[in-house]
C-alpha positions in Angstrom: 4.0 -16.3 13.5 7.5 -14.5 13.3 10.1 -14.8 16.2 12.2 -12.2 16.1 15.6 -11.7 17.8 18.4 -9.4 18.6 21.9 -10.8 19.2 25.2 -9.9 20.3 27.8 -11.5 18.8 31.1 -12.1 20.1 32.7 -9.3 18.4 30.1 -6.9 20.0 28.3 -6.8 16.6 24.6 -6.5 16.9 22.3 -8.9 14.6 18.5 -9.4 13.8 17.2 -12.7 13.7 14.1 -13.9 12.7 13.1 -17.7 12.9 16.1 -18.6 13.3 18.1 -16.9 10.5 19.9 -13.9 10.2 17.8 -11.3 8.4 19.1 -7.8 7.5 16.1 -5.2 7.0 15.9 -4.5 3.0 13.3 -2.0 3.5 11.1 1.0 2.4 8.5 3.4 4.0 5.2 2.2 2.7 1.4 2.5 3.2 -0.4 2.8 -0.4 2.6 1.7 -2.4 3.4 -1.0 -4.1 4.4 -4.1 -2.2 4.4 -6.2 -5.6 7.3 -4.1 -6.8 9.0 -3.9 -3.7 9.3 -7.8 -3.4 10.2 -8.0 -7.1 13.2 -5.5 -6.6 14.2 -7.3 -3.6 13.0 -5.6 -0.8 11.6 -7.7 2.5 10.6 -5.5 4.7 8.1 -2.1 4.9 7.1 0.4 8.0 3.6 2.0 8.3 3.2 5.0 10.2 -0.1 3.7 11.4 -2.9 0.9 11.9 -5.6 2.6 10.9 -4.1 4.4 7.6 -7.9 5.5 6.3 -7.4 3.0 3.2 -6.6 -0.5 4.1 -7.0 -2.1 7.6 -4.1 -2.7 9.0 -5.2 -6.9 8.8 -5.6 -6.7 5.2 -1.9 -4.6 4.6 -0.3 -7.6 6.4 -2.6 -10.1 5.0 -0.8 -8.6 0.8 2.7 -8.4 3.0 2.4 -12.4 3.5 1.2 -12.9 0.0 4.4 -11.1 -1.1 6.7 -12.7 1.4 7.3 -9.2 3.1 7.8 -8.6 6.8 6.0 -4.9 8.6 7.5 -3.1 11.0 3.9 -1.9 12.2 3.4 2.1 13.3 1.4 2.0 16.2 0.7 6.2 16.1 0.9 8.1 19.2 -0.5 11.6 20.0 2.7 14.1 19.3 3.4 17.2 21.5 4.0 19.7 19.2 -0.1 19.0 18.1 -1.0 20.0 21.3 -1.0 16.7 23.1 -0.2 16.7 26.9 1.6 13.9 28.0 1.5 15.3 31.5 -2.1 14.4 31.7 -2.4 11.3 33.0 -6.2 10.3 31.7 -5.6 11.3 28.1 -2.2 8.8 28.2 -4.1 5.6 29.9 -7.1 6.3 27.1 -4.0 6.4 24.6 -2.6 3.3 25.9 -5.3 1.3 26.4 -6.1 1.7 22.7 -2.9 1.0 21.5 -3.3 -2.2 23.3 -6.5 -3.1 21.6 -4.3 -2.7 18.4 -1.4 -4.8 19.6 -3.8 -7.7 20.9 -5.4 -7.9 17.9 -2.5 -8.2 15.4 0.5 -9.6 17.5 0.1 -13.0 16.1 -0.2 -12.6 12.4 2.8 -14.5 10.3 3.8 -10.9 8.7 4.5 -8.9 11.9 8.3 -7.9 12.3 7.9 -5.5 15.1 5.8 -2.8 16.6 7.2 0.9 16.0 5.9 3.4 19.2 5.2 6.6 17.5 6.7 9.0 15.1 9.4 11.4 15.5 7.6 12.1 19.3 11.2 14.0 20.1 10.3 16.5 17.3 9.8 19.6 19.0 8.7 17.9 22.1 9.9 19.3 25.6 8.0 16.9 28.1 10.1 14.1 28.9 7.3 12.4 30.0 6.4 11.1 26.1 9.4 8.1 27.5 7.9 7.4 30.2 4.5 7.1 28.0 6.8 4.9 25.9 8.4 2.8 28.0 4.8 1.6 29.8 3.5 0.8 26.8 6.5 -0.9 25.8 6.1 -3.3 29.0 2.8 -3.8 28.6 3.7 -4.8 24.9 6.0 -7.1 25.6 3.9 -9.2 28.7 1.6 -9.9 25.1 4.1 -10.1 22.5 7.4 -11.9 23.6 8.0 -12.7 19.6 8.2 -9.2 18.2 11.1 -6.1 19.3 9.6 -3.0 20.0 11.7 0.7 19.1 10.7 4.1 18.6 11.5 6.5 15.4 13.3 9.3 16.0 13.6 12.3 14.0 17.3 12.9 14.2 20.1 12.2 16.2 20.9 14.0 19.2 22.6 13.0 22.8 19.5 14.7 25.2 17.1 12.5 23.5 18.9 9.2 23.8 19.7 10.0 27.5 16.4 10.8 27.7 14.9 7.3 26.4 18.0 5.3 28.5 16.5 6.4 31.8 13.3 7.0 31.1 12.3 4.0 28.7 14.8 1.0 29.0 12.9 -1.6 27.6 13.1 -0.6 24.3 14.9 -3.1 22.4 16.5 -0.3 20.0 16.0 3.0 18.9 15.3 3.8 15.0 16.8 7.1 13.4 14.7 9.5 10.5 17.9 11.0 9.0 18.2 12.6 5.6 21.4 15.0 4.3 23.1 14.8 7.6 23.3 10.7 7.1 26.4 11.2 5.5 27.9 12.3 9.0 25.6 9.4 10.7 29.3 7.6 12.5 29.9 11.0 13.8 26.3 12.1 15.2 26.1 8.4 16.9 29.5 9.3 18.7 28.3 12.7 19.7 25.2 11.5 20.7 26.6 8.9 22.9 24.7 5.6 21.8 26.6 2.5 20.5 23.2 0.1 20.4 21.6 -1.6 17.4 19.8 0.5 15.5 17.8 0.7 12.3 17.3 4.1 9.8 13.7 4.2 9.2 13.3 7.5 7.5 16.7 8.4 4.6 16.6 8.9 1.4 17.5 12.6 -0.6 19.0 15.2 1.0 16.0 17.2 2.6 14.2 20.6 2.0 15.1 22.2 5.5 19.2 21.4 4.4 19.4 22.2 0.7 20.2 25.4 -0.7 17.4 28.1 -1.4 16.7 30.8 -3.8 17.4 34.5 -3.0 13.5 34.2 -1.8 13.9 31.9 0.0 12.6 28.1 -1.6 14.3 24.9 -1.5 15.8 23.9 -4.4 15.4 20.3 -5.6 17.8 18.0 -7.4 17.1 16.3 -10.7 15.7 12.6 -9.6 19.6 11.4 -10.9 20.8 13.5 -8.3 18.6 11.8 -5.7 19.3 8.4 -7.5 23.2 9.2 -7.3 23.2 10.5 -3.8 20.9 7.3 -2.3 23.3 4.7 -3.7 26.0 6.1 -2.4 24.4 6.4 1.1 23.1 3.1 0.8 26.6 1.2 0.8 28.8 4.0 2.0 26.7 4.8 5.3 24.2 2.0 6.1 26.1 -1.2 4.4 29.3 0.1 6.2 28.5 -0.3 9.9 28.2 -4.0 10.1 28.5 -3.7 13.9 25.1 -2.0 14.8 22.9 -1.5 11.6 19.6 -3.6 11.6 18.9 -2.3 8.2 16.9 0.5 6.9 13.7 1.7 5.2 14.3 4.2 2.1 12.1 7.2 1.9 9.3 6.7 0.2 8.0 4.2 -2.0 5.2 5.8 -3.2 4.4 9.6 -3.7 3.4 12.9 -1.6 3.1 16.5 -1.4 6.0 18.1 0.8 7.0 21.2 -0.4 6.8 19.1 -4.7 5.1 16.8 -5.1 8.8 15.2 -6.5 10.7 15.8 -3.6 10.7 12.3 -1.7 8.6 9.5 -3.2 10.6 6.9 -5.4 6.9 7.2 -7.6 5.4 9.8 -9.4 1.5 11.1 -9.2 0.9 9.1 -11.9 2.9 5.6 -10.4 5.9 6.0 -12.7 8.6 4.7 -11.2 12.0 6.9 -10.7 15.5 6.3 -10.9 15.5 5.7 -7.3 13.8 2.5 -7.4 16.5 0.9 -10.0 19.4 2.4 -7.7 17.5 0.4 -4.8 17.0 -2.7 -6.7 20.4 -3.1 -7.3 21.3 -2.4 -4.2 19.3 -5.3 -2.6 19.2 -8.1 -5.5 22.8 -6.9 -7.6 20.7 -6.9 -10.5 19.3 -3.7 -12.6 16.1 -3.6 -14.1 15.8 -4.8 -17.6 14.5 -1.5 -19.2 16.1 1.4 -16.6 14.5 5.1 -16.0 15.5 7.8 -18.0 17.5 10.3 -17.0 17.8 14.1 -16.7 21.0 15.6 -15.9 20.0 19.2 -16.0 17.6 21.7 -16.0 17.7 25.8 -17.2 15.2 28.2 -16.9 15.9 31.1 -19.4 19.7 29.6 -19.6 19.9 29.6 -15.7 19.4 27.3 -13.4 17.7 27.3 -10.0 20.6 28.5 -8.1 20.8 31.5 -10.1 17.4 32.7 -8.7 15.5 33.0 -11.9 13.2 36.1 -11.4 11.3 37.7 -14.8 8.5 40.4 -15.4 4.6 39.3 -16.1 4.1 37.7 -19.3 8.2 37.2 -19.8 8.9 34.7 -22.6 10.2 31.5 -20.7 11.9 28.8 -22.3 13.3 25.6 -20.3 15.3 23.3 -21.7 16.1 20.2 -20.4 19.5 17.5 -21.2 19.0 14.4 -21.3 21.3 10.4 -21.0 21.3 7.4 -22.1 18.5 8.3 -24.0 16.7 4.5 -25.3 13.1 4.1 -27.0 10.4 6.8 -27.7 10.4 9.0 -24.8 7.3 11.1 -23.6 7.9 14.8 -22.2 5.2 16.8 -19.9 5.6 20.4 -18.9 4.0 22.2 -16.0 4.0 24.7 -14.2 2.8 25.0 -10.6 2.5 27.8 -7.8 4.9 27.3 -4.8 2.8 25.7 -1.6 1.9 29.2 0.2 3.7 29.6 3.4 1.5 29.5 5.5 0.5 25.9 4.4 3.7 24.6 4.1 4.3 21.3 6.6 5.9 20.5 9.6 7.1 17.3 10.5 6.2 15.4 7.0 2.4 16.2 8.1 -0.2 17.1 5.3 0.6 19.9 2.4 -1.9 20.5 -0.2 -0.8 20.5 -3.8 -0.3 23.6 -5.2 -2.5 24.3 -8.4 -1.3 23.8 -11.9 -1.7 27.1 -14.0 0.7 26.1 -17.1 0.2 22.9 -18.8 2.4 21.1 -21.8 1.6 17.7 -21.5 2.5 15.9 -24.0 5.2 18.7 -25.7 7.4 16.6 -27.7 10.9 18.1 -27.4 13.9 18.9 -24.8 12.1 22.3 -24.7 9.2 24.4 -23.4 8.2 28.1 -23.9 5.5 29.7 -22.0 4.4 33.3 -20.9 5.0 34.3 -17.5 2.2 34.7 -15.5 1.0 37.1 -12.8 3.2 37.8 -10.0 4.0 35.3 -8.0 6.6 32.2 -6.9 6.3 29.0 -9.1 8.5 26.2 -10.2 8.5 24.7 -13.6 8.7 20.8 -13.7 9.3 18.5 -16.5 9.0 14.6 -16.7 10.4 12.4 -19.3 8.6 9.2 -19.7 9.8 5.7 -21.1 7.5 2.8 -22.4 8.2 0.9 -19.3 6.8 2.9 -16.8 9.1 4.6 -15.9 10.1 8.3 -15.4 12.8 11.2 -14.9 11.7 14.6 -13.2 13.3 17.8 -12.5 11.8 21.5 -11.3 13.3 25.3 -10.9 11.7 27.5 -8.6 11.2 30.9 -10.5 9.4 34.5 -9.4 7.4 36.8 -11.3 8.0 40.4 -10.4 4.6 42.6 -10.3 4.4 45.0 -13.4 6.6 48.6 -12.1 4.2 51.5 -11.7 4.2 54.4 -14.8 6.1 57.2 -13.3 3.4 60.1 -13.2 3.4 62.6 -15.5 3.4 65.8 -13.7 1.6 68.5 -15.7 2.5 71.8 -15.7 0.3 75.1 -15.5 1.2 77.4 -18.2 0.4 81.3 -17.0 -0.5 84.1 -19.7 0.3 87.8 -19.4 
């Protein structure tokens, strides 16, 4: 079993410990990814949102974690306001509790447990301060178990209500944990304003988010190319999170593995298919100093028609498209796939990083060998075009443009006239 520690050191610099060495957190969000690859690329540590993730039990995800000489920051889930729960009744919190604690008994001894994470985001929309003090009993409770293992919560954001809120309300939190994207950049300014100077760790970052990157004239997020993302990670790897020596734990990158929110490209370091993305090298760089043998490809742009996605590509039913994609550091035979998909309607989209369905597919070019693809527009609508360029390693570069198909303009009317004889 893993003792694990928080010091102060003279210098007022916070450190984790963990049987007796220092250990800084080298870590990625992870539930159904691939722990193999994360221990090869140097990572030691993984979060799950969850015990009971629907797939593995939670035993048998920290049983592989051992195996692979990875530690887990384990999600204990709690109910969330803003999905109706009411933390101001007082039955529905002890049932809550108690079966947290089932989950805590059960699993606070294995070798592989790091620490116990109380909820998700709980401050996301939430008004009832009472979530802390739902926090902060089962934090005691916790910790009259478990004396080996810290206990924090994950935040989604920064701000200085919340941490005010959690100082009075839950004390016996060892730390608090911080979901940050775009606005990481400014993370030594946000701490100020928000008035905490503890130990933390970032357990959410990665690329810049959907809600904070520019849109088209309609309205939808525009994505970077996964260079961009790759570009923008390292350098908010060792600019932000390597740089505050004083009161970083560490941090867990965003996501290794693949889902749906808003693309299915937007945040996970994999593809659908498991292809690995630029992202991963940058990460296993940054944690071992070494790059991969064989490295991703890469794409550094993307037009539509000659435009790209800022531009707000709009065309006409059955339009001739054309994308075109650039390519560098091209090595080895390389494998391109076009599609196109709708845009998730609206009213589906997610909140919070909760379920999104994929959009359907209604172009398809997988397979097209060549830097471009042409295709007929189809019926009016919002879509996105995405191309992937694969490598014989297993690995992959990906890029999209949002574009909108105009509905067909009405014939004017012909308007007949009568013509009168004498």
């Amino acid at each position: 079993m893993a003792t694990a520690q928080l010091q102060k050191t003279s210098t007022g610099a916070h450190q984790l410990w963990v049987d007796g060495e220092r250990y800084f957190i080298k870590g990625a969000g992870l539930e159904f990814g691939q722990m193999d690859l994360l221990a090869a690329c140097g990572g030691n540590t993984f979060r799950t949102w969850r015990v009971d993730n629907g797939v593995a039990s939670a035993e048998k995800i920290l049983d592989q974690a051992e195996a692979e000489g990875l530690k887990v920051c384990m999600g204990l889930d709690l109910a969330r306001e803003r999905h109706g729960f009411d933390y101001s009744d007082a039955e529905e919190v002890r049932f809550q509790q108690a079966t947290v604690m089932a989950d805590v008994a059960r699993l606070k001894d294995h070798p592989a447990l790091l620490m116990w994470g109380l909820g998700n985001e709980l401050n996301l929309r939430s008004k009832n301060a009472k979530v802390w003090d739902a926090v902060e009993s089962l934090c005691r409770d916790i910790k009259a178990i478990d004396s080996d293992h810290l206990v924090t919560t994950m935040l989604a954001g920064i701000d200085a209500e919340t941490v005010a809120n959690i100082k009075q309300r839950a004390p016996s939190l060892d730390f608090l944990s911080f979901q940050i994207y775009g606005e990481i950049d400014d993370l030594p300014e946000i701490l100020r304003a928000a008035k905490y100077d503890g130990p933390y760790q970032i357990t959410e970052w990665g690329p810049t988010g959907h809600w904070e990157s520019p849109e088209t004239d309609w309205g939808r997020s525009i994505e970077v190319t996964s260079r961009q993302k790759a570009q923008d990670i390292s350098r908010r790897y060792h600019d932000i999170i390597l740089a505050d020596s004083n009161n970083c734990l560490g941090s867990y990158i965003f996501l290794w593995g693949q889902k749906q929110e808003r693309t299915p490209t937007w945040y996970g370091l994999f593809l659908e298919d498991g292809k690995r993305t630029e992202a991963v090298d940058v990460m296993q760089h940054a944690w071992s100093g070494q790059w991969p043998q064989n490295r991703a490809p890469c794409i550094t742009d993307l037009t539509l028609n000659g435009q790209r996605a800022a531009q707000s590509v709009t065309v006409n039913e059955q339009a001739a498209m054309v994308a075109e994609v650039a390519l560098e550091g091209l090595e080895g035979d390389l494998q391109f796939s076009w599609i196109v998909k709708e845009e998730v309607e609206r009213a589906k989209q997610s909140d919070g990083g909760d379920f999104e369905p994929t959009p359907p597919t209604v172009v398809e070019g997988l397979g097209v060998q060549g830097d471009q693809f042409s295709f007929a527009a189809p019926k009016a609508g919002e879509y996105r075009v995405y191309c992937q360029i694969n490598n014989k390693t297993n690995a992959s570069a990906v890029a999209n443009i949002p574009f909108r198909v105009s509905p067909p303009r009405p014939q004017p009317q012909i308007k007949k006239t009568k013509v009168t004889t004498v």
